[in-house]
N, C-alpha and C positions, 0 to 999 in steps of 0.2 A: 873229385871228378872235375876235369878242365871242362870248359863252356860248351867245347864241341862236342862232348859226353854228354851233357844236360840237355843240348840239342836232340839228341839220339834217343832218351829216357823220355822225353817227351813225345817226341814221334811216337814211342812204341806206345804211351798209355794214349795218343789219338788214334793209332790204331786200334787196340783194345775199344774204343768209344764207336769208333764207328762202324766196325765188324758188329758190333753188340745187335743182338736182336732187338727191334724197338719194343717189342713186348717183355723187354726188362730194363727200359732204359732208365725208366723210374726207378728201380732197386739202385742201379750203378749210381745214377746221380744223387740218391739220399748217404750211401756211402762213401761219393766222393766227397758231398758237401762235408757229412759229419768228421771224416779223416781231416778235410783241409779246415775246418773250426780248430783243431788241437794245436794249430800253427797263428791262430788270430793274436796272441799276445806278443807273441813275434812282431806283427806290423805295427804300423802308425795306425792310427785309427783314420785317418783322414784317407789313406790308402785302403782299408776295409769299408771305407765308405763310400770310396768310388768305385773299387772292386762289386760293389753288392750292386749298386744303382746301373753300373755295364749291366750284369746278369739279371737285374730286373728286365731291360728291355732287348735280351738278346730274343731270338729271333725263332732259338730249337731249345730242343730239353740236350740235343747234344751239342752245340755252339756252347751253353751253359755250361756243361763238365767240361769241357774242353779249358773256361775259364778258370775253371777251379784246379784243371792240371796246372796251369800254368801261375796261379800263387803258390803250388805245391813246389812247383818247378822252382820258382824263386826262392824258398826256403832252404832249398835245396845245399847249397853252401854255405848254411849258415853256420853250421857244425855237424862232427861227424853223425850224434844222434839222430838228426833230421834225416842224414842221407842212407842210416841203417833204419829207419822209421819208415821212408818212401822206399826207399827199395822193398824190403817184405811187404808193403803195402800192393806193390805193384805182381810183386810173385801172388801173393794173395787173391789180387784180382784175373791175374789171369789165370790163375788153379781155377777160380770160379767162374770166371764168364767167357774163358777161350781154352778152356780141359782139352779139346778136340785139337785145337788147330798148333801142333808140334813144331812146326817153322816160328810163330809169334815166341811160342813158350824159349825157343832154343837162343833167338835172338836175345832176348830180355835175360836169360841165366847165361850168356855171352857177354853180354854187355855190363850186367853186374859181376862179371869174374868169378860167377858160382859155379860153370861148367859142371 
């Protein structure tokens, strides 16, 4: 996926973030966190440690996922299993926390070429 694609996949999983009900915002954010940990060997440690210390003092529970879309987002090309790992991550999420809303679901199985 070229960079203006990863632009896009991220959009949608902020969308997803902030449509969420905040009376589950808790649940998204332990699943986002614990998805974007399976990618921690991946970085520098030095980069996980600035990454963690931003999210200590962001500001929402969803400024903080939003963070963690975006090391997911960086993972992103690093090979192909990462980007078949976040994409079903992302259909995943939105089976579960946007079932209802058919326009987010249509763009995201557009955008990953699952049509």
């Amino acid at each position: 996926m070229i960079k203006k694609d990863t632009r896009k996949l991220k959009s949608e999983f902020n969308t997803l973030i902030d449509k969420n009900p905040s009376s589950r915002d808790q649940e998204l954010a332990e699943e986002l966190k614990r998805f974007n940990a399976t990618f921690s060997e991946q970085d520098f440690f030095i980069e996980n440690l600035f990454e963690g210390a931003i999210r200590l003092f962001s500001k929402s529970l969803k400024s903080k996922m939003k963070s963690y879309v975006s090391d997911m987002i960086e993972d992103y090309n690093n090979s192909e299993s990462n980007q078949k790992k976040i994409e079903d991550f992302l259909v995943h999420l939105v089976n579960k926390y946007s079932s209802e809303d058919k326009t987010l679901i249509e763009r995201v199985l557009n955008l990953l070429g699952v049509s």
